[in-house]
N, C-alpha and C positions, 0 to 999 in steps of 0.2 A: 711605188707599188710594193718593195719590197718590206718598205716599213709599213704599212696598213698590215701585210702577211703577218709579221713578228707582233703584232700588236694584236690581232685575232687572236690567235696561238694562244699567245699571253695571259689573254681573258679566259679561253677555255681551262688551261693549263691552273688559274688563281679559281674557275668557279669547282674543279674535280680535287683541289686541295682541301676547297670549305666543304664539300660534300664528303670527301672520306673522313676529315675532323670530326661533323656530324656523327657521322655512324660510329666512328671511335667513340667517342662519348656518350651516346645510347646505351643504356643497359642491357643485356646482354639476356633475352626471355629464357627463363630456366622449363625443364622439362616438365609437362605434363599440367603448363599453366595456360590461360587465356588471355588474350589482350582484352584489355581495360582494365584487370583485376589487380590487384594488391599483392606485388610480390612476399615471400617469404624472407625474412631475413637472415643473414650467414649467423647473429647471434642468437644461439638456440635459449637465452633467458630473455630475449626482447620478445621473439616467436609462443615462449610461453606465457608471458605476461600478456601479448596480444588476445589470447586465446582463455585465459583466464574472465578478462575483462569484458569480451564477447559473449561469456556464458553468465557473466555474475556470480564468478568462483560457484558453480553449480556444484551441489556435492554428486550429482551422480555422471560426474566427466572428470574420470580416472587420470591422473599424469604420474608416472613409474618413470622417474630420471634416474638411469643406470649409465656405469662405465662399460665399454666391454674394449679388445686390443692385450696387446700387449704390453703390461706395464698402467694398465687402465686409463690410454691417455684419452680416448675419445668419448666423451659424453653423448647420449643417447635419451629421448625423451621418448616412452611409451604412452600414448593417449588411445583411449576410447568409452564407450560411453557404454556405464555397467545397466545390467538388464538388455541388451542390442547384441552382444559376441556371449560367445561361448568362451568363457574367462579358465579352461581348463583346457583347451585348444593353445588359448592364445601365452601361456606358463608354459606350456610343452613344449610350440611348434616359433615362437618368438621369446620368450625369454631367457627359456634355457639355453637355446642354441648361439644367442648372441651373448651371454653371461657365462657358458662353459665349452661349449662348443668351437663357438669362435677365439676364445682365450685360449684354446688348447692350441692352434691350429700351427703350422709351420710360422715361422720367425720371418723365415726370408722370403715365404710368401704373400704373407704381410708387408712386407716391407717393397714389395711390388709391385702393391697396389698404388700407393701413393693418392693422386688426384682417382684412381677409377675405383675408390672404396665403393659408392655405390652402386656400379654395377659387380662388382667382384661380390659383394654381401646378395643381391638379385639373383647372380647366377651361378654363386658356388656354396650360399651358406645356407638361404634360410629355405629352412625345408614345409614352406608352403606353396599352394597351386596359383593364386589370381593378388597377383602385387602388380599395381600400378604406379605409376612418377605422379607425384603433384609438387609444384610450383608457386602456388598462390592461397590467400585463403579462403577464397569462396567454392574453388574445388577439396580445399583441407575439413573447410564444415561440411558439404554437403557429403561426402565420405563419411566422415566420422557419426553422423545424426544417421546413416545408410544402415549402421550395423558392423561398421569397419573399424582397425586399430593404424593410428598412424604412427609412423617413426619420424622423429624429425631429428638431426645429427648440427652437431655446433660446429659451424665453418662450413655448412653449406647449405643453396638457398633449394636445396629441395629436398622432397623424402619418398617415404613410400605411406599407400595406401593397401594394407594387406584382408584380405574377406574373411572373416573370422564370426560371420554369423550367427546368432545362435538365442539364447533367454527363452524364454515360455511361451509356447503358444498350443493352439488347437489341434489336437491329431485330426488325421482324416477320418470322420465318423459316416452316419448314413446321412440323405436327406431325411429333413426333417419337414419340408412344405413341399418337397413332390414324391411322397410313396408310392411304393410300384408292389406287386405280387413276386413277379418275375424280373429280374435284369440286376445289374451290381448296384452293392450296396456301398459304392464310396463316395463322397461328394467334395464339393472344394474347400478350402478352409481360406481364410482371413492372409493367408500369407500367398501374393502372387509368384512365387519362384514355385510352391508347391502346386498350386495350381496350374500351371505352365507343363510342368513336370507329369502330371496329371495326364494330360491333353498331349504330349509326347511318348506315354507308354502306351495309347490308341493309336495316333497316328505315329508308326514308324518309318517317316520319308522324310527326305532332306528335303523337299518341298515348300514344308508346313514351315512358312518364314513368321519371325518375330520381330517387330519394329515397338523399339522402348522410349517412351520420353518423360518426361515429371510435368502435371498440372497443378497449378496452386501457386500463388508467390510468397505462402508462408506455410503451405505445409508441404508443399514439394511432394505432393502422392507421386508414386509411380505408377505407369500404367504402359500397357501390350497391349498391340494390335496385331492378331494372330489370323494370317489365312493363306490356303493352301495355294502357292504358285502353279497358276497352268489353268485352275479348274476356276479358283474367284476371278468374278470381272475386274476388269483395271479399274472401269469408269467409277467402279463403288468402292475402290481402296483409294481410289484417291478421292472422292468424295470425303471418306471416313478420315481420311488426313487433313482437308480443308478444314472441314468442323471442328473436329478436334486443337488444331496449331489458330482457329479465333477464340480460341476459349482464354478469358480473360479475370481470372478468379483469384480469391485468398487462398481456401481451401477447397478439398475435396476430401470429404469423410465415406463417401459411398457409391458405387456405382449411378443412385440416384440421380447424386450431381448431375454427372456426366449426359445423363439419358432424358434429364430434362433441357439440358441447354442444346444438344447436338437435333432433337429429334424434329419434324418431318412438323406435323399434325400439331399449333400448339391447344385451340381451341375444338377439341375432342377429346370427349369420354374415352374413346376407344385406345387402346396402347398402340402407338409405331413400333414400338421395340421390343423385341424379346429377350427376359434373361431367365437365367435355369443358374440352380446350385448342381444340376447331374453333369459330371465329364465327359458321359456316352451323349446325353441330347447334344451337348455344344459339337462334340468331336462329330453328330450324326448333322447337323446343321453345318460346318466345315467341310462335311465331302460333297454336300448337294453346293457349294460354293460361296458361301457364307461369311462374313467379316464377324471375327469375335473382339470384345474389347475386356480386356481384363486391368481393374481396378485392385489396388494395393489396399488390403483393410478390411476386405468384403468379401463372403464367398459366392457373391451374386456374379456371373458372367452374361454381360450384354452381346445378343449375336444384330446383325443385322446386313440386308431387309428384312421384312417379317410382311406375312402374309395375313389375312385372318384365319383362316383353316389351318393355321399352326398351331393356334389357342384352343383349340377343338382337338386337340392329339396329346397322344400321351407317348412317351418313349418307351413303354411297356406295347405300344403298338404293334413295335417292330422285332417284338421276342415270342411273338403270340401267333398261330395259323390266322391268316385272312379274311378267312370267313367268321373267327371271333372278333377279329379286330374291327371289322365293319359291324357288326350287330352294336358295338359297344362307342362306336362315333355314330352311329344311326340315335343312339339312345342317349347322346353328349348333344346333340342337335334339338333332340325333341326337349330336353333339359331345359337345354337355351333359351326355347318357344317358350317354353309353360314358365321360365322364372323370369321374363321379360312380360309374358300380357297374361298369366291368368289371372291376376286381379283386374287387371283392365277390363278384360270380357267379362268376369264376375257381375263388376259395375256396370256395362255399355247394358247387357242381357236383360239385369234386375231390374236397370233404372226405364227403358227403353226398345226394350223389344223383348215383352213377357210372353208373347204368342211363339215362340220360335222353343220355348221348355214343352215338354211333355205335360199333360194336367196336372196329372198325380204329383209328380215334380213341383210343378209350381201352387200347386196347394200346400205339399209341405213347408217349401220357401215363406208362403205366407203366413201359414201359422208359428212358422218360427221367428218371424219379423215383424210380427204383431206387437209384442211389447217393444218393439224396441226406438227408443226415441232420436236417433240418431239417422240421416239417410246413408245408403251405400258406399259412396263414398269416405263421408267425413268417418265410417265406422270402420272402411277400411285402410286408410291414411292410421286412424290410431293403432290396429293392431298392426301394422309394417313399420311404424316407427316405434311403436314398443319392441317389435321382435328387433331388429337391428340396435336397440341399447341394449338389449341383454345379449348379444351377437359380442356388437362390440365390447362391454363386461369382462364377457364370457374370454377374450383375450386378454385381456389387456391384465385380471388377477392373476393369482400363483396357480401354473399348473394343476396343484392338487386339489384345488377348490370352483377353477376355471368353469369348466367343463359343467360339474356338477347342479353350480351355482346357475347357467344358462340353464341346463336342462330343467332343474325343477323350478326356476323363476318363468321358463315358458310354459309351464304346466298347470303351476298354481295361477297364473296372470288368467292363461285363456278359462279355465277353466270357473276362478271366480267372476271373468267378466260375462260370460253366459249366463251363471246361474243371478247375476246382479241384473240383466237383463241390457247390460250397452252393447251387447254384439250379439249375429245371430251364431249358431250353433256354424251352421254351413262355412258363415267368413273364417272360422277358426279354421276349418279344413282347407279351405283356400289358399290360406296364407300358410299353412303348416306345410300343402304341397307345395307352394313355392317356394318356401324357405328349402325344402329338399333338392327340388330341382338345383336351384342354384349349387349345391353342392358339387353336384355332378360336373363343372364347369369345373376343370381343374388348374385354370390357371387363376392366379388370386387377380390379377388388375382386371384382366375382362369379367370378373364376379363382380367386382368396384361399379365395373359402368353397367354390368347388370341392372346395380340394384341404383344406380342414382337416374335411370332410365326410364324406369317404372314407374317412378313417380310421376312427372310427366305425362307418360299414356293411362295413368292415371284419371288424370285431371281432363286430360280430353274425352276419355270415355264418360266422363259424367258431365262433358259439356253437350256431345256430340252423338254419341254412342257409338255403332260401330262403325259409321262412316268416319268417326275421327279416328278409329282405330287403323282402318284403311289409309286415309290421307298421312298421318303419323309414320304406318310404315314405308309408303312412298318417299317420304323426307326422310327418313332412316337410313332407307338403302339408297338414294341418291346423295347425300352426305358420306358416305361410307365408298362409295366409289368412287367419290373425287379425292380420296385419301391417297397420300403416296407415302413411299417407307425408302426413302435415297431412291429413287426416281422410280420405282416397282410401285406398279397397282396393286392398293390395300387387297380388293377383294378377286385379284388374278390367283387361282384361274376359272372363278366362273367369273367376271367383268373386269378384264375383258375374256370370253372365254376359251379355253385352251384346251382342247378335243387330248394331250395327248397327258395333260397334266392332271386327268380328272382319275387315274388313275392311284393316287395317293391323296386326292380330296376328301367327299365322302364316305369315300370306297376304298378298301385297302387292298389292292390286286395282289395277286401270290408275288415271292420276289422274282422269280424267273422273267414273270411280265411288267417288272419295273426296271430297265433298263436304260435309263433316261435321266438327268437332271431335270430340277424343272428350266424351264425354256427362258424365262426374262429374270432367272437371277446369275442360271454360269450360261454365258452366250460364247465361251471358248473352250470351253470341253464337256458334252454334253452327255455324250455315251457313258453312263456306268457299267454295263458290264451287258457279257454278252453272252448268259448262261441258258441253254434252250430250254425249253419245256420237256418237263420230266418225263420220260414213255412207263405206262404200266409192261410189267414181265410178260414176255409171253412163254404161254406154257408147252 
């Protein structure tokens, strides 16, 4: 028995010798690396050659090999990638301090350091704020392409990553596609750290969390997901996580990307999503509970759920007394009617139910559609597809001629086609007030599904007349209610509808009587405020 014992032993004793060998001979993972990846090398001319060859000796990926030490025995390589840092930063606040600084410094404090150079240089020399350890080089590029300067030191397999941001970009100027009368004139710019920053001088609570990741597998966008803890639902931040972490891409050049692959509705005109260039709508969408996603590149911010009565509002709503505010979403609604079916009824009326005009009315209509050889329709399909090429034009040229060129190409168009006789005088007013209305609709994608809508109720009015006009909108808004935006009913809160949310629908109640979130987007903090109604003086 006693020799089975020594023979067990033995085995254990011979498999904990091969397993400690093992580990001994494993490399040893340097700081601030990842497994799988491609350590750095201790030789700082093989680390540069590596990184040379990576880029295609790029000319605009800086390498500044300096000495610094005592006696200049330590080689030092400066990398980063010009136009990306502030190259007047990074001479003041890294080069000079390791080239005069650090040469200056005590002898025998140096001499101290020995193996802990890098941190003694981390925490006694260089006088900047966000230096990170990298290890490898797939965190050393994405670093360096981020905007950042790296140091890499010869005899050791790691460096630093220092934030030295900076090159040309867009100030914060005003919106230029949501104007307002009243409210701030700042809006987001192309660089996400500013807009982030933005949306933090609104909201000043530690709350308002940030969660950052990179989309794309070659262009590495980065992107925030911003919403306030306590008041956003869980189930919709994690939803917005799910979508986001399948997203399976090259690139991401624009929030577009993102809002087409994550959204809700594919086979619908209508938007699921809402984005704004204003700080105030996003921050004002964040307190009723909101998810924002903020895209690197763009100064578009995507909020979500989104309602449809969202698109129907303007953030100048909420700087305005109540009762102008509701005259002016009274007057965005009736927009909406008239630049979705007045041509339709134009056609259903003319083609099909002439008894329901006034005489005098319909005697004018007739003599003015006496010459003309085209039916209602086909006459009003050509001026809506003339007006939306000179629409579209009318963008798409240089500013100073844009504008111009629309307005008097729809001037001279309607007006020679009247007097040539292929339209009646009436259609031209038709389509002029609908091309207005539309205006009115201030957000640009539900003007999109305005106008690709139309056509359509179009064509049934002059199949059907107004019974197709009826049947049409029954399929409209039963379409439109089976919509969901991360699990929120499109058309809540009138379907399904919600007695307590109808107070900032149509109607914009004083704030003292909006005291409420709405009810199915924050379902854990619902109470906004609990300011009473104001008493007149008494005398």
């Amino acid at each position: 028995m006693n020799f089975f014992k020594m023979k067990s032993k033995n085995k254990i004793k011979n498999k904990w010798a091969d397993l400690q060998q093992k580990a001994n001979n494993q490399p040893v993972q340097p700081k601030g690396s990842s497994e799988g990846n491609e350590y750095l090398e201790r030789s700082l001319t093989d680390n540069i050659q590596k990184i040379k060859e990576l880029f295609g000796n790029s000319d605009d990926i800086i390498l500044r090999e300096i000495r610094i030490g005592q006696g200049d025995k330590i080689r030092v390589c400066i990398i980063f990638t010009d136009g990306l840092v502030d190259s007047q930063s990074t001479q003041n606040f890294i080069m000079e301090t390791l080239m005069i600084d650090f040469r200056t410094a005590d002898v025998e404090k140096e001499r101290r350091t020995g193996e802990n150079l890098l941190p003694y240089l981390k925490e006694s020399v260089l006088t900047v704020g966000d230096i990170q350890d990298i290890g490898d080089l797939t965190n050393l590029l994405d670093s360096l392409l981020n905007g950042k300067v790296i140091l890499l030191f010869d005899g050791y397999t790691e460096g630093f990553a220092i934030e030295m941001k900076g090159g040309k970009e867009r100030s914060v100027e005003e919106p230029t596609t949501e104007t307002t009368i009243r409210g701030p004139r700042e809006g987001f710019t192309e660089n996400i750290r500013v807009n982030t920053a933005l949306l933090r001088r609104k909201i000043r609570d530690h709350n308002l969390w940030i969660e950052s990741r990179k989309i794309g597998k070659v262009s590495k966008t980065n992107l925030s997901i911003m919403y306030i803890k306590g008041i956003a639902n869980e189930k919709i931040v994690k939803e917005v996580r799910k979508r986001l972490d399948r997203i399976k891409i090259d690139s991401v050049l624009e929030s577009g990307y993102i809002e087409e692959l994550i959204q809700d509705g594919i086979w619908t005109p209508f938007p699921t999503m809402y984005h704004s260039e204003r700080p105030d709508a996003i921050a004002a969408d964040l307190f009723e509970g909101r998810v924002a996603i903020l895209v690197d590149g763009t100064p578009f911010v995507i909020t979500v759920p989104v309602m449809f009565s969202q698109f129907l509002q303007s953030p100048e709503d909420y700087y305005n007394r109540a009762d102008i505010t509701t005259l002016l979403r009274i007057l965005r609604y009736v927009g909406f009617i008239i630049a979705l079916l007045a041509p339709s009824f134009y056609i259903a009326i003319t083609t099909f139910h002439q008894e329901m005009l006034p005489t005098l009315l319909l005697i004018t209509l007739a003599a003015q559609r006496e010459g003309v050889p085209f039916p209602a329709f086909i006459e009003a399909l050509a001026m809506e597809v003339s007006f939306e090429i000179l629409r579209e034009a009318g963008l798409r040229m240089p500013k100073a001629i844009g504008q111009a060129v629309s307005i008097v190409g729809t001037l001279v168009i309607g007006s020679a086609a009247v007097d040539a006789g292929f339209v009646s005088a009436a259609m031209v007013i038709v389509v002029a007030i609908t091309a207005i209305a539309s205006f009115i609709v201030s957000n640009y994608e539900l003007s999109i599904a305005i106008r690709m809508l139309r056509f359509p109720f179009m064509a049934i009015a002059a199949s059907f007349g107004l019974f197709g006009i009826i049947v049409g909108l029954i399929a409209l808004v039963l379409h439109m209610c089976s919509l969901r935006s991360f699990g929120v009913p499109y058309m809540a809160p009138f379907g399904p509808f919600i007695k307590e949310d109808q107070k900032d629908a149509i109607f914009r109640f004083p704030r003292w009587a909006m005291g409420t979130r709405p009810r199915l987007i924050s379902q854990t903090n619902i109470t906004r405020e609990d300011t009473p109604a104001p008493k007149p003086e008494q005398k």
